[in-house]
KOLFI-284869 format. One record per residue (C-alpha): residue in one letter; x, y, z. Coordinates in steps of 0.02 Angstrom, whole numbers, padded with zeros to 5 digits, always signed. Each point is the difference from the previous one (the first is absolute). Layout:
! KOLFI-284869
aXYZ
...
This chain:
! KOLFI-284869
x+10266-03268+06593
x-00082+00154-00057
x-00151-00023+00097
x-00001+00007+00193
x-00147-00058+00127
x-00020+00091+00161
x-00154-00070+00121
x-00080+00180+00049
x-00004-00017+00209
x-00154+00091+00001
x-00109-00113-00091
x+00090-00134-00036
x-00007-00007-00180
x+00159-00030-00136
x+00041+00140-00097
x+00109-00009-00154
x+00124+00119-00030
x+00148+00029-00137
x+00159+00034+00072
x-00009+00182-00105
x-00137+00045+00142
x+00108-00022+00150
x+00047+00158+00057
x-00169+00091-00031
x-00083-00065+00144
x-00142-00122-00053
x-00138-00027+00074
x-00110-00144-00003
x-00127-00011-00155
x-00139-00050+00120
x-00019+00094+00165
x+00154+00130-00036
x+00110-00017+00117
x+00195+00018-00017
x+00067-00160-00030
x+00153-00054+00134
x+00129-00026-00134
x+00108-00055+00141
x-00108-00173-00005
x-00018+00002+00183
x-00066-00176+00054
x-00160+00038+00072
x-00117-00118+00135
x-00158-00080-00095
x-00146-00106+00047
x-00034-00150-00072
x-00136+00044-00108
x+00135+00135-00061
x+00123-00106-00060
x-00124-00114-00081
x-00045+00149-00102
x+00186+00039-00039
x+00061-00167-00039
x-00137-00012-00133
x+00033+00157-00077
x+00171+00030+00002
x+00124-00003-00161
x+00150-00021+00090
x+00051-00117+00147
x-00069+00010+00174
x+00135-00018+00152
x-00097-00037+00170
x+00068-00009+00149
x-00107-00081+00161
x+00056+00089+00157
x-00070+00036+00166
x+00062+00164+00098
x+00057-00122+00138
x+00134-00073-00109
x+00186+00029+00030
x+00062-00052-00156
x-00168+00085-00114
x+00052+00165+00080
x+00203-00056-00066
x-00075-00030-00159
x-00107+00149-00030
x+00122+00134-00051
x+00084-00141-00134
x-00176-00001-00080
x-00023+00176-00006
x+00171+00009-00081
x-00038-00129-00110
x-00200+00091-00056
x+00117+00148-00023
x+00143-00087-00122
x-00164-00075-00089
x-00110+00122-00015
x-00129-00026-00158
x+00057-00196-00007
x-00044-00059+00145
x-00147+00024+00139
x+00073-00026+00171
x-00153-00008+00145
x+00007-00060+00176
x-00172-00107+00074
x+00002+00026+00185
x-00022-00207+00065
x-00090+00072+00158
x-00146+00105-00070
x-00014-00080-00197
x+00011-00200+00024
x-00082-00081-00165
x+00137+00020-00123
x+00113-00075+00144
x-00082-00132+00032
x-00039-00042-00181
x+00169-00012-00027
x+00029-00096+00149
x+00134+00128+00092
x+00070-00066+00146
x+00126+00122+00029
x+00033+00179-00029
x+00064+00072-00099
x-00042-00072-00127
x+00020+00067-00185
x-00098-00052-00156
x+00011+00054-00173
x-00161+00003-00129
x+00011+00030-00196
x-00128+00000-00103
x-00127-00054+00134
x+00091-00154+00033
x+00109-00042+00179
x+00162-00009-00046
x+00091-00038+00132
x-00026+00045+00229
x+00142-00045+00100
x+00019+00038+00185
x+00153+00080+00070
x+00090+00175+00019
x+00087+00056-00179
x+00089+00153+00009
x+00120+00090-00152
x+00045-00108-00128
x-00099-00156+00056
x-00167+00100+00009
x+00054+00067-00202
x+00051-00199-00042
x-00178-00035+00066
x-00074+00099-00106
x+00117+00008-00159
x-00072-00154-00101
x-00179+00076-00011
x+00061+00195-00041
């Protein structure tokens, strides 16, 4: 893929951006900020990632945690691995389950954490438990 998409933490919009321009330091075509080409997965309200699952061209990794949660916190540096290894081909976010509850409960989460995948728009999958290393990339692999 030629073409990468980095979400610009700063305003929350999806930038495109050929591989050619990674080492100039982009910024993002609408507010100008550098873009985090490191993909960290950042926190987002539900009205947020309404917005991004809309918009986005590439697939959408969410993960429904609560900073009370043993195994979120075990899971957290996987994902941030995994944003890295997937930078421009896949959004990874986190929706806290204590402060943002409508996309939870929309989805009917029970149990946290709980990860869900969108393409397109569309749900693709949300399954609770704690994937780490290669489960967390198996997750994912069928909508990359």
């Amino acid at each position: 893929m030629s073409i990468l998409h980095f979400r610009c933490s700063r305003c929350g919009g999806v930038n495109r951006l050929p591989r050619s321009r990674l080492s100039s330091q982009p910024t993002c075509g609408r507010c100008k900020a550098l873009l985090d080409l490191a993909a960290t997965p950042s926190d987002l309200s539900d009205d947020e990632l309404d917005r991004l699952i809309a918009t986005s061209p590439v697939p959408v990794l969410v993960d429904f945690w609560a900073p009370w949660c043993g195994p979120c916190r075990a899971v957290a540096p996987h994902l941030t691995a995994l944003a890295q290894r997937s930078a421009g081909r896949l959004l990874v976010v986190k929706i806290n389950t204590d402060t943002h509850q409508r996309t939870a409960g929309r989805l009917n989460v029970r149990s946290i954490p709980t990860l869900a995948v969108w393409k397109g728009g569309a749900l693709q999958t949300a399954e609770p438990g704690a994937r780490m290393g290669a489960q967390l990339a198996q997750f994912v692999a069928p909508y990359l």
